[in-house]
DONUGU-923825 format. One line per 2 residues: number of its first residue (from 0); their letters; for each residue x, y, z of C-alpha. Coordinates in steps of 0.05 Angstrom, whole numbers, plus 5000, padded with zeros to 4 digits. Each point is the difference from the previous one (the first is absolute). Example, Ala and Ser with C-alpha at 12.3 -4.5 7.8 and 13.67 -1.06 7.14 Angstrom:
BEGIN
0	AS	5246,4910,5156; 5027,5069,4987 $
This chain:
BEGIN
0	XX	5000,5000,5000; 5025,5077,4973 $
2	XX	5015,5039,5062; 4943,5049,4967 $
4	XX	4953,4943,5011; 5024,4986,5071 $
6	XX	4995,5066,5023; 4925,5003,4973 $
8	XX	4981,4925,5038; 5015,5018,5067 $
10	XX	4961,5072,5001; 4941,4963,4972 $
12	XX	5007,4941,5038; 4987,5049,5065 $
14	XX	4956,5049,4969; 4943,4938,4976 $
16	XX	5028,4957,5063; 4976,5064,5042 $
18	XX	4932,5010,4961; 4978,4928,4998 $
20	XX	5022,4997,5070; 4950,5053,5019 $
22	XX	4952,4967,4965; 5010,4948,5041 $
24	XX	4997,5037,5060; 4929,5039,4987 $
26	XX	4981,4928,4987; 5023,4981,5067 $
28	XX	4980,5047,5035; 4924,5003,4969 $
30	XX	4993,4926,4994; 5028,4985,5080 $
32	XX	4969,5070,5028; 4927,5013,4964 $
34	XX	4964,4959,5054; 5039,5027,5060 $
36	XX	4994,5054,5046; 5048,5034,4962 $
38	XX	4965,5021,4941; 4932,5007,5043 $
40	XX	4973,4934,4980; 4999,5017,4928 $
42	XX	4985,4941,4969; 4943,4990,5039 $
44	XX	4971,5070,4977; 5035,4983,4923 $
46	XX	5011,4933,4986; 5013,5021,4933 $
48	XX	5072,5022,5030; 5029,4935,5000 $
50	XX	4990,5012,4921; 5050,5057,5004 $
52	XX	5048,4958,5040; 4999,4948,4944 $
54	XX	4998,5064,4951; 5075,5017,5032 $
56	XX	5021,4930,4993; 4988,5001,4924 $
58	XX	5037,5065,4998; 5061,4969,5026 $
60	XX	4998,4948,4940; 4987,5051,4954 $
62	XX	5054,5042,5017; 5046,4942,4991 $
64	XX	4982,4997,4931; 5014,5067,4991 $
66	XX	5066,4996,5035; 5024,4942,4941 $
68	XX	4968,5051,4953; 5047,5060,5016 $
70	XX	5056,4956,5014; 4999,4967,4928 $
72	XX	4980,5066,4972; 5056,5039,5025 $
74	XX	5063,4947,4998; 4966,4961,4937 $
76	XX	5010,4937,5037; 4953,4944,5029 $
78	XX	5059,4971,5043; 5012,5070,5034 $
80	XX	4922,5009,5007; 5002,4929,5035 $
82	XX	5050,5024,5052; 4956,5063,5012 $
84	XX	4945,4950,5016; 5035,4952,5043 $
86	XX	5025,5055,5040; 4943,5052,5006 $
88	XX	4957,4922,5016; 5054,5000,5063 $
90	XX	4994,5066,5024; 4923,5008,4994 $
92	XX	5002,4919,5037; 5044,5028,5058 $
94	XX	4959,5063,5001; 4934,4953,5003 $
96	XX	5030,4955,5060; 5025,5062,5039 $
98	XX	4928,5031,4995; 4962,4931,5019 $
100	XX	5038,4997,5058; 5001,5063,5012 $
102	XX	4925,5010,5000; 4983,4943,5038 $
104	XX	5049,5013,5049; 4980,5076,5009 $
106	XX	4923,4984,4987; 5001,4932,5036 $
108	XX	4949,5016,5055; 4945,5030,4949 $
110	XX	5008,4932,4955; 4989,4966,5050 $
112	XX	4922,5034,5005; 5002,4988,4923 $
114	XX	4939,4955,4989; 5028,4978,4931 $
116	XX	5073,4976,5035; 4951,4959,5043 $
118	XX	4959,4971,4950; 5059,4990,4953 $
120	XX	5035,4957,5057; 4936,4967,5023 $
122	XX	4987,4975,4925; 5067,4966,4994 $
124	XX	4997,4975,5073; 4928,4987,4998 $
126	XX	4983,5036,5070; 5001,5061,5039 $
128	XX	5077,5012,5018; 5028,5023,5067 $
130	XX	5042,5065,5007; 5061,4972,4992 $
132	XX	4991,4957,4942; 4975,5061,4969 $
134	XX	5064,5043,5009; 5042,4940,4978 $
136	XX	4954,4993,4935; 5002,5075,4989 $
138	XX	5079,4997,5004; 5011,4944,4970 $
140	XX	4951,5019,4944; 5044,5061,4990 $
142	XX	5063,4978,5004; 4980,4936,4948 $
144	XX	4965,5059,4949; 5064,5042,5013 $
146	XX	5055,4947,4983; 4953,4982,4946 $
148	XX	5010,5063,4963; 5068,4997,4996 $
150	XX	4994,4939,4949; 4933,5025,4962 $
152	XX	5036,5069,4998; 5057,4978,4952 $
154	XX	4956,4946,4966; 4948,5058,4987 $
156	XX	5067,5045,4965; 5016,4933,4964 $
158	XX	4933,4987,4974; 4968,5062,4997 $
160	XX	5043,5037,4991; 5035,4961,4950 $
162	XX	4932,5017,4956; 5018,5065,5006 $
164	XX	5062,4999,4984; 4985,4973,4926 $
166	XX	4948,5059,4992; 5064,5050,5017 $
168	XX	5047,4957,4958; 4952,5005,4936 $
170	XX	4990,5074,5019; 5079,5018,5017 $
172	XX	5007,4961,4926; 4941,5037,4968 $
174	XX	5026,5073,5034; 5067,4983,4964 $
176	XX	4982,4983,4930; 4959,5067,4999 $
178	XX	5069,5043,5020; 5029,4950,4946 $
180	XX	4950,5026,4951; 4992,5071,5015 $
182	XX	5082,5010,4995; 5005,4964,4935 $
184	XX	5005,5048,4944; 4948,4999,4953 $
């Protein structure tokens, strides 16, 4: 890899790592806080906000695409694009298990309240559970969905973001041949 094209992966790898990583977070922080205390009880008011949560969490794939977009776009090259998706998938999967542990540490007591953690845990368990089988499926829960993300994060910039990185590549080749054309003389 050019040193042109080096210096372009890394300030997109933490620019799109950054974005999908908020992404992630509003996703987080919606999908874990909605029912609380925290946001007022929200979703019991607007159920329709666990829509938005999911609404964040398409964001964060879409802006993956767009990451191998720009990548392939600017360098002309898939395998740099590829390295801007692994990478911003790493960031944006540590920035995803800091901020599930983070809420539910932070948050803990008002998940706990959280009629859908209870339900969610008495559906797999098949009962009611008791406060402290609660806290260790809430942190459990987050640290599993955490570490989690920091596989689907670079799979996400390899799959997804590989799509996008063919759209830049035919548009970085497209972009070219038109500069080609316009300084040939006639």
């Amino acid at each position: 890899m050019t040193s042109a094209k080096f210096r372009t992966v890394g300030p997109l790898s933490w620019a799109f790592g950054l974005l999908i990583g908020a992404a992630w977070l509003s996703e987080v922080v919606l999908g874990n806080l909605a029912g609380t205390s925290v946001f007022g009880n929200l979703s019991g008011a607007r159920p329709s906000i666990y829509g938005l949560a999911s609404l964040f969490a398409l964001c964060a794939v879409g802006l993956t695409a767009i990451g191998g977009l720009v990548a392939a776009y600017r360098t002309g090259s898939v395998a740099a694009a590829l390295r801007v998706g692994i990478w911003s998938g790493v960031i944006s999967g540590v920035i995803t298990l800091a901020s599930l542990v983070s809420v539910t540490v932070l948050f803990h007591d008002a998940m706990m309240k959280d009629p859908s953690n209870i339900h969610e845990f008495a559906r797999s368990a098949h009962r009611i559970p008791t406060e402290n089988e609660l806290s260790g499926f809430l942190y459990s829960d987050a640290i599993a969905g955490g570490v989690n993300h920091i596989w689907i994060g670079p799979l996400l910039g390899l799959t997804v973001g590989g799509l996008g990185a063919f759209i830049g590549k035919v548009a970085h080749r497209d972009r070219l041949e038109d500069r080609e054309r316009r300084a040939a003389p006639q």
